[in-house]
N, C-alpha and C positions, 0 to 999 in steps of 0.2 A: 303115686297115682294108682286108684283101685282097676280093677279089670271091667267096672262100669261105670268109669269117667273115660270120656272123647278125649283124644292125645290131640290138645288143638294147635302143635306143630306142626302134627303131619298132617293134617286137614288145610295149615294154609298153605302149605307144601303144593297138596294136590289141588287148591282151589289155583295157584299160581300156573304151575304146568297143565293146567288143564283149562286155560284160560283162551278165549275164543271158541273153544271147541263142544265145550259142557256148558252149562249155568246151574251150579250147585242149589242156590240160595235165592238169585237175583237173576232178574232179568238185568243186562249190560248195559250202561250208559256210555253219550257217548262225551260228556262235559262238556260241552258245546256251550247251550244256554246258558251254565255256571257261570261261564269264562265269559259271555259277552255280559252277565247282569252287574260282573265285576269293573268292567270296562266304561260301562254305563255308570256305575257310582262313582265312579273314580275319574271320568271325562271331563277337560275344562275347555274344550276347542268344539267338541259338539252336544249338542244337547236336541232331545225332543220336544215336541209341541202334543201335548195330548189332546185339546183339544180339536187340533187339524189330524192326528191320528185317528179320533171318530168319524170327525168330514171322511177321511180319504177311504175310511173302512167302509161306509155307506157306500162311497162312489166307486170303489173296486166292485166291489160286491155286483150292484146293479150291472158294472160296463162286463162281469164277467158272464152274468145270466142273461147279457142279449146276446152277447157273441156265445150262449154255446158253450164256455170253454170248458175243455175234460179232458180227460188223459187220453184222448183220440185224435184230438191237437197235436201230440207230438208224433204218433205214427204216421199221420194223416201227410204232414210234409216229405217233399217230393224227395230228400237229401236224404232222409233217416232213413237205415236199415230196414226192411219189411222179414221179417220172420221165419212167414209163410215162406217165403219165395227163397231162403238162405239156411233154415234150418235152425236150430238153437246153439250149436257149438258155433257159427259163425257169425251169430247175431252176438253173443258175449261177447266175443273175441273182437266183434267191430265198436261196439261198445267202450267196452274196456280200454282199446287204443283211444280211439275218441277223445276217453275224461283221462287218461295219460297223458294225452297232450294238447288238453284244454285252458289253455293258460294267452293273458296277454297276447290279443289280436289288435289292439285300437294303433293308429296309425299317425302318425305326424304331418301325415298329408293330408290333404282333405280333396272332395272330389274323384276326378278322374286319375287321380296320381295316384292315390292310397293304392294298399298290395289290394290284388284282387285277385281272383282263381276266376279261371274260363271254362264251363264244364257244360257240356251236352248246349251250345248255343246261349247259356245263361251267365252271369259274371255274379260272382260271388264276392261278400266279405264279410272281415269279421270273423266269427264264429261260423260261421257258414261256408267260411273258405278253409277250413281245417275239414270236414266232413267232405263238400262237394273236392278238394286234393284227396279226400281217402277214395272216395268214390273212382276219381277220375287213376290212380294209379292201383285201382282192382279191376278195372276196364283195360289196363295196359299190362296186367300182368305180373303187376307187383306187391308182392305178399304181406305188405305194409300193416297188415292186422296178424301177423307170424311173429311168434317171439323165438322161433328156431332163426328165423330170418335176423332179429332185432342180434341177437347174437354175433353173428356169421360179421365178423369185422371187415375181410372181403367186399363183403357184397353190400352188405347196410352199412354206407359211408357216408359223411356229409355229404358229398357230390350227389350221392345217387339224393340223399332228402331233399337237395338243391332240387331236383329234377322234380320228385314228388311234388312239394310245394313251391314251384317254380310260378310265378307271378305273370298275370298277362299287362304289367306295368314297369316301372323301372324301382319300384321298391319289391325288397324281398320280407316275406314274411320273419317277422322279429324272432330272436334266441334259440335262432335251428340247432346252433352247437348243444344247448339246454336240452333242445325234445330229443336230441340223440342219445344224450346222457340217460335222460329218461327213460328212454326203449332199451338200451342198455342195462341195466338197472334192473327194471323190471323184467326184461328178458333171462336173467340169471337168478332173480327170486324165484320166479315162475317155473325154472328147472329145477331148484334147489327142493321147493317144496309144495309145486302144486302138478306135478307132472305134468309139466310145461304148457299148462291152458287155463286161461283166468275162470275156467268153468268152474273147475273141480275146489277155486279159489271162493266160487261165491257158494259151493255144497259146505265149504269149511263153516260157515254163519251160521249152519242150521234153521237158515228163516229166520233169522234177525237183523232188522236195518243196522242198528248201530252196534251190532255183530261185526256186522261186511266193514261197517266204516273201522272199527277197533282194530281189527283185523292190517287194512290196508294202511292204517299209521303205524301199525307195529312194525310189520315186515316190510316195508316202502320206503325210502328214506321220501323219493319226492312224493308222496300223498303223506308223509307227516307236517301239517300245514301248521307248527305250534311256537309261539313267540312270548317273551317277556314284555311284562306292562309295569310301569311305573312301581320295580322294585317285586313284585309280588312271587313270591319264590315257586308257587307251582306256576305252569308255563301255561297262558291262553291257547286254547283248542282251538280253531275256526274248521280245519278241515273241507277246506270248500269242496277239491276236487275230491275226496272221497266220499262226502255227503253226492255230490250231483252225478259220481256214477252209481251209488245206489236208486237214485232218484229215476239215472234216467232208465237204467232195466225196471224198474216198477212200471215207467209209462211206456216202457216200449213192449213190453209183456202183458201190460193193462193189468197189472194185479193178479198176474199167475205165472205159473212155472217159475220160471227163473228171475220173476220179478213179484215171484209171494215172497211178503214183508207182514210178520205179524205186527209187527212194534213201524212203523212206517213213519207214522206222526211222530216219533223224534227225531226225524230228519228236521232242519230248520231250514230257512235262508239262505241261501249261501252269501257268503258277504265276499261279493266284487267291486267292482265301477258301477255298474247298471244300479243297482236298487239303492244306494247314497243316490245316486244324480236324482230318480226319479222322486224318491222321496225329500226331499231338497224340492225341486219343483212343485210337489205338491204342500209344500207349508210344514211337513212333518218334521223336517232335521232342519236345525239354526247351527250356523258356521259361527265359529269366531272369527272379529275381522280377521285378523293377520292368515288365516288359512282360508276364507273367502276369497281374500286377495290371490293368494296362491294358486287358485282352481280356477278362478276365475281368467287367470296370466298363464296357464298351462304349465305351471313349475311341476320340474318332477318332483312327487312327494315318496320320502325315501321308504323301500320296501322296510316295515320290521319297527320304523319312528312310533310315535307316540303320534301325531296326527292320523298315518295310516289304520292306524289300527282300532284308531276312535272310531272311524266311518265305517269300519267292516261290522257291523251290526249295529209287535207288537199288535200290525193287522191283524194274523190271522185271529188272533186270540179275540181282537175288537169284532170281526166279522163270526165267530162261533160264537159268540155272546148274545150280538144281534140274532142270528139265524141261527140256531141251536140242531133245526132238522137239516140244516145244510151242509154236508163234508167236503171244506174248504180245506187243506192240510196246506203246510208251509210250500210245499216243494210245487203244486200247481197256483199259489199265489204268486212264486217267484219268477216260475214260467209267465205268469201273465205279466208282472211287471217288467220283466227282462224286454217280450216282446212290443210293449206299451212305446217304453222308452227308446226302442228301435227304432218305431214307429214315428215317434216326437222328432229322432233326431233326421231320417230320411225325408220327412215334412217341412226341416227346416224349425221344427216348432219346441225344441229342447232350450230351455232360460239359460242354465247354467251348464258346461261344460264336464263332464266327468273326471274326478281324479286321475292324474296321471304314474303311475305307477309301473317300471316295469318289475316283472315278478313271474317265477311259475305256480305260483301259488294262485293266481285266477286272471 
């Protein structure tokens, strides 16, 4: 090799160790879309309707531009972190816990029985009752957003999370043993390599969405959200909680400081419960019987199967095509659908029941 040929060993050398940190060449992806186009050709239990995906993409579109909705939507709610009033070290940090332990809230009960959280007069569920219990054990004093705390085996015990998310019903919220694990976990990543604050976590990205997300599936075992599909030897991405805490510092920072994302739009969907049911109700997703039957009968469907994983993942793209001056990105589409189908199901007015699935993966 002459003295003006590139030594392209040690360039991959340094493009590997310097990965997350640099972008040599490329902006970083984060395979997400790959992995579900894959999952999509290769599905025989679900399939779409393109047709009903243009209907739906018109009637999102509209029901979004009379409600208003914008990334002021999610600060605006009475539960979420306010900035101003907390600072940026403790707005990450509340964050960060958050989509740690944002998994599998849906309930076996229904009604007045399901787990619920009681905070400042109000009764929470759902997803709602994982934020209003952080809320309500930073009001009593516990450091439940500290990963010096998630450490301290003492003091952050199941019991004490018992307490945290202590129910004002007689169900407990699902797979505490799980979100301890979690806080554990990430409590010692976090010392190991971020000087123990998910802040200095999201400076490592450089202002890259799918930076923060590559990032959090490398070092994280629980935000590595990646599973085997039918034989295919690299592993499907989904990454939901890692996509939706990038998502949610973008809307909770509105697109600055600690929630500037140059690459933002490749954040996708996140593929939960919510957005299969809603789209299913709207004509878009066809079940096969035999796993129709199954959701319709509340079977658990196994984390990790080949049905699950069909349903974890076309609007936006139908809705930028129409409105071309309008920036609709994935991640406030799926804000609006999430909230729709909430909406449906508190109305009473939800066709089809949501997968039931438990998982920390969403």
């Amino acid at each position: 090799m002459s003295d003006d040929e590139p030594d392209l060993e040690l360039l991959a050398l340094l493009r590997q160790h310097l990965q997350g940190k640099l972008n040599l060449n490329e902006e970083p992806e984060t395979g997400v879309l790959e992995g579900a186009e894959y999952v999509y050709d290769n599905s025989i239990d679900v399939a779409l309707d393109m047709r009903s995906c243009k209907n739906a993409a018109a009637v999102i579109y509209a029901q979004m531009q009379q409600k208003q909705f914008s990334l002021a939507s999610w600060s605006d709610h009475e539960l979420h972190p306010d900035r101003f009033d907390i600072g940026d070290e403790d707005t990450v940090a509340f964050v960060f816990t958050m989509d740690l332990l944002n998994f599998s809230f849906w309930s076996e009960k229904s009604g007045a029985e399901r787990f619920a959280v009681e905070y400042r007069g109000k009764r929470w569920t759902g997803y709602w009752s994982l934020v209003a219990a952080m809320q309500r054990a930073i009001d009593e004093g516990i450091p439940i957003t500290d990963p010096h705390f998630w450490q301290n085996e003492e003091e952050c015990t199941l019991d004490v999370l018992k307490k945290v998310f202590r129910s004002c019903t007689d169900e407990e919220m699902p797979l505490l043993a799980e979100r301890l694990a979690c806080l554990r976990e990430a409590g010692q990543v976090l010392y190991e390599k971020y000087q123990c604050h998910p802040i200095n976590l999201v400076d490592a990205a450089n202002g890259s969405a799918a930076g923060l997300v590559n990032i959090l599936a490398r070092d994280f075992k629980c935000f590595r959200d990646e599973h085997t599909f039918e034989g295919r030897r690299k592993p499907i991405r989904f990454l939901k909680r890692a996509q939706i805490l990038v998502a949610d510092l973008w809307a909770c920072f509105e697109g600055e400081d600690y929630g500037e994302f140059r690459d933002i739009d490749k954040i996708t969907m996140f593929a939960d419960y919510r957005v299969p049911q809603i789209l299913h109700n709207m004509g878009c997703l066809y079940y096969s019987p035999a796993l129709d039957l199954a959701i319709r009968a509340k079977k658990d469907i196994p984390q990790g199967g080949s049905w699950e994983m069909q349903l974890r993942e076309l609007l936006r793209r139908e809705i930028a095509k129409q409105h071309p001056k309008t920036h609709i990105n994935a991640i406030l589409l799926d804000f609006f659908l999430y909230d729709t189908m909430k909406e449906m199901e508190d109305s009473g007015k939800e066709i089809v029941p949501h997968h039931q699935t438990r998982s920390i993966w969403y």
